[in-house]
C-alpha positions in Angstrom: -11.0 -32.4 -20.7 -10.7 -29.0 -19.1 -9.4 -28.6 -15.6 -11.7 -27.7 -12.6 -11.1 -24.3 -11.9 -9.3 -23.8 -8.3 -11.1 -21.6 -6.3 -10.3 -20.4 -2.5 -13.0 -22.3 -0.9 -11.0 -25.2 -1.8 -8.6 -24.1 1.0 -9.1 -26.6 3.8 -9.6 -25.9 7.5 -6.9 -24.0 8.7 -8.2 -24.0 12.4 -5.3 -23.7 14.7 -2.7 -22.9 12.7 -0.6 -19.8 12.8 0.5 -17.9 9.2 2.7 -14.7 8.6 1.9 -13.2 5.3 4.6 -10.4 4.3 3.3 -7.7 2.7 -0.6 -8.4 4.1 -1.3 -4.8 3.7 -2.6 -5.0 -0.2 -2.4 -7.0 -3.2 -1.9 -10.6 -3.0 -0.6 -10.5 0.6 -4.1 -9.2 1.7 -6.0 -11.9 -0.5 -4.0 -14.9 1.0 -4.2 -13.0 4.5 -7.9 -12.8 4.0 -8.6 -16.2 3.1 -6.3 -17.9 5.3 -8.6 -16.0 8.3 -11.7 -16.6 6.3 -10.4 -20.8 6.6 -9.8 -20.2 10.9 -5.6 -19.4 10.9 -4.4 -16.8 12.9 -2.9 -14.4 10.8 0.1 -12.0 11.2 0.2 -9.0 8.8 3.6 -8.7 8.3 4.1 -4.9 7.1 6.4 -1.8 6.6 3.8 0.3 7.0 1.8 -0.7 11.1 -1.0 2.0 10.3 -2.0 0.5 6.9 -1.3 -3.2 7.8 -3.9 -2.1 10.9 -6.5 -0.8 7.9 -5.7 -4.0 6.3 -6.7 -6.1 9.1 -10.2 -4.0 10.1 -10.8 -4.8 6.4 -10.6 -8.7 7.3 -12.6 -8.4 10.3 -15.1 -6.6 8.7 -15.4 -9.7 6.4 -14.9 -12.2 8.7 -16.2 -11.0 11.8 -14.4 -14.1 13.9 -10.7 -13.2 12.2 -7.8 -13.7 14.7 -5.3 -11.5 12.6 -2.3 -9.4 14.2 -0.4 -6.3 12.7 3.6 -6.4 13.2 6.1 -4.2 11.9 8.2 -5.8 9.1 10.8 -3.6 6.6 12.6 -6.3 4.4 14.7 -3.2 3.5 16.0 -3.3 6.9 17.4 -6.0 8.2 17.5 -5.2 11.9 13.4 -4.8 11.2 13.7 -8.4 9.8 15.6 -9.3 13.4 13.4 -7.5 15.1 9.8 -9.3 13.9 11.5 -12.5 14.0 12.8 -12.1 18.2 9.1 -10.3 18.9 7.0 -12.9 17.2 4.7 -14.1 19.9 4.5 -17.9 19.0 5.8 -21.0 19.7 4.9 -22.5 16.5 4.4 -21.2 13.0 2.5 -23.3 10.5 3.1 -21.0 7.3 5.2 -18.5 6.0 4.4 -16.4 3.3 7.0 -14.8 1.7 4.6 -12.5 -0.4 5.7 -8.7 -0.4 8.3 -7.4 -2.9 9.0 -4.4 -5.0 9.3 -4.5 -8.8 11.1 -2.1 -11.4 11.9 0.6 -9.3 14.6 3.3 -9.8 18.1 2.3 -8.5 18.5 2.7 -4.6 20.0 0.6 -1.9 18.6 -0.7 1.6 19.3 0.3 5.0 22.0 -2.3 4.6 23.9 -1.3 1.2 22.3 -3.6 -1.0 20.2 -2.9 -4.3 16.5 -2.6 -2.9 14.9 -5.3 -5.4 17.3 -7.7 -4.5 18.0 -6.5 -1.2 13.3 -7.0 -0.4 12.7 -9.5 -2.9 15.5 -11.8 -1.9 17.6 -11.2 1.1 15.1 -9.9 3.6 13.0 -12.9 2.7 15.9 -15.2 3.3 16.7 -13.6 6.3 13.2 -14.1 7.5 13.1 -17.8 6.6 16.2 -18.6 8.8 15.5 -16.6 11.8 12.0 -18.6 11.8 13.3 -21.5 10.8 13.6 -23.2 14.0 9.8 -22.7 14.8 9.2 -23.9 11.5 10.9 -27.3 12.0 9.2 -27.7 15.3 5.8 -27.4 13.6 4.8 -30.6 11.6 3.7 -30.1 8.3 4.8 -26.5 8.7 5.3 -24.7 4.8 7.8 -22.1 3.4 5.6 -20.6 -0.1 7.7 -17.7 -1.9 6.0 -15.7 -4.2 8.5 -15.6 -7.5 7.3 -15.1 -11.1 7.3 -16.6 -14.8 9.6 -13.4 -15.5 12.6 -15.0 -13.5 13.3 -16.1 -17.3 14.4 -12.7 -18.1 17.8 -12.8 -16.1 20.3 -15.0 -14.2 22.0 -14.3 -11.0 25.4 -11.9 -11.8 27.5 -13.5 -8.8 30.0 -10.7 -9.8 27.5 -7.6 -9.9 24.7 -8.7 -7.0 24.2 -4.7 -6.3 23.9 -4.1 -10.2 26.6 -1.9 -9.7 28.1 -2.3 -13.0 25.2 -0.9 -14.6 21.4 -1.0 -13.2 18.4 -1.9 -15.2 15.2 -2.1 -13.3 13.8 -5.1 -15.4 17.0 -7.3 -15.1 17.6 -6.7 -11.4 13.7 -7.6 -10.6 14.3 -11.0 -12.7 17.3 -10.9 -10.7 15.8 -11.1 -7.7 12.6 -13.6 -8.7 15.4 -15.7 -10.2 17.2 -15.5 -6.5 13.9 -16.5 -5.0 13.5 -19.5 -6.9 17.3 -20.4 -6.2 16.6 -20.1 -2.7 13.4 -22.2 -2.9 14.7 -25.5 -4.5 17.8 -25.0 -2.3 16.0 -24.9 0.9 13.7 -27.9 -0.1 16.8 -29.9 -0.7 18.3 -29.5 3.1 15.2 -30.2 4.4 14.5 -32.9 2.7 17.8 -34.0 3.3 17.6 -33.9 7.0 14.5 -35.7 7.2 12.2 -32.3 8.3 8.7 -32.3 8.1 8.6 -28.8 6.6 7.8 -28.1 2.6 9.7 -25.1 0.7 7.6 -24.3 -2.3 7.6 -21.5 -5.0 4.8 -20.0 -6.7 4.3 -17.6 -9.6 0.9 -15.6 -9.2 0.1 -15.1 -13.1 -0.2 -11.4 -14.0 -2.4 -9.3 -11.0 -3.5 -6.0 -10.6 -2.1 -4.8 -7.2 0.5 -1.7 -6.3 3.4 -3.8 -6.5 5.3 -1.0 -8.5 4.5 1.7 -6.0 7.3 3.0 -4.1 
């Protein structure tokens, strides 16, 4: 027997909760930004770039007129930005975190901090995130933590030795790399909270093959 098809109007009500989407500003992160407003969250559009997380966010309001959504400044390439969105995040509680926006297969370059960029965004800016909003996280119940990974973590392992790829960079391996980091991450942080009894779930997911500008520098 074949599977229902999930759709997004499957999402339930969402009314009252409060979600930060990385990356809102296109692809994915716009789609789940979008139908987490269309379904009554408040959304933050968590973006590098304010004036086109602002375009982003007219978009959804265009949509759905009755969208709460709010543009903040985020570089995961940076992370004093990362400090910075975390201490100026206007609420108490936060019911979802989407760790969405990344960078895949780009040339070799570093972040603000010294670290190779796919790594450096993919990974460690998203891990810094997580634990600098942790604590509002545990004080919301039922609050989630969903990384966006992918199937092509498979490609390569984490090189404890060589986490810059500074012993010879290939875009491909250091984005698998990075997916394979954010799945490490992911079963890592669901273990501690299951293990201290929180009421917060730390899932992964891999969004099959989609056409958005993920590649773009």
């Amino acid at each position: 027997m074949t599977k229902p098809r999930w759709t997004a109007s499957q999402i339930p009500d969402q009314t009252g909760r409060v979600a930060v989407v990385t990356g809102a500003n296109g692809g994915l992160g716009l789609v789940t930004a979008l139908e987490l407003a269309r379904r009554g969250a408040e959304v933050v559009l968590a973006c590098r770039d304010v004036a086109k997380g602002r375009e982003a966010a007219d978009g959804i309001e265009a949509v759905v007129p009755a969208a709460r959504v709010d543009v903040a400044r985020l570089d995961l390439a940076d992370l004093a930005s990362v400090r910075a969105f975390a201490e100026d995040l206007p609420y108490g509680r936060l019911d979802l975190l989407v760790n969405n926006a990344g960078v895949m297969a780009l040339p070799h370059r570093t972040t603000a901090d010294g670290f190779e960029t796919q790594f450096g965004v993919n990974h460690l800016g998203h891990f810094a995130l997580t634990g600098l909003l942790l604590p509002r996280l545990l004080a919301t119940p039922g609050a989630r933590v969903v990384t966006v990974s992918s199937f092509l973590h498979a490609l390569a392992n984490i090189d404890a030795r060589d986490l810059n790829a500074e012993r010879g960079y290939h875009r491909w391996t250091a984005y698998a790399r990075s997916k394979t980091a954010n799945l490490l991450f992911t079963h890592e942080l669901a273990r501690r909270l299951a293990a201290a009894g929180a009421d917060v779930t730390a899932a992964a997911a891999h969004p099959g093959y989609s056409a958005t500008n993920l590649t773009a520098a």
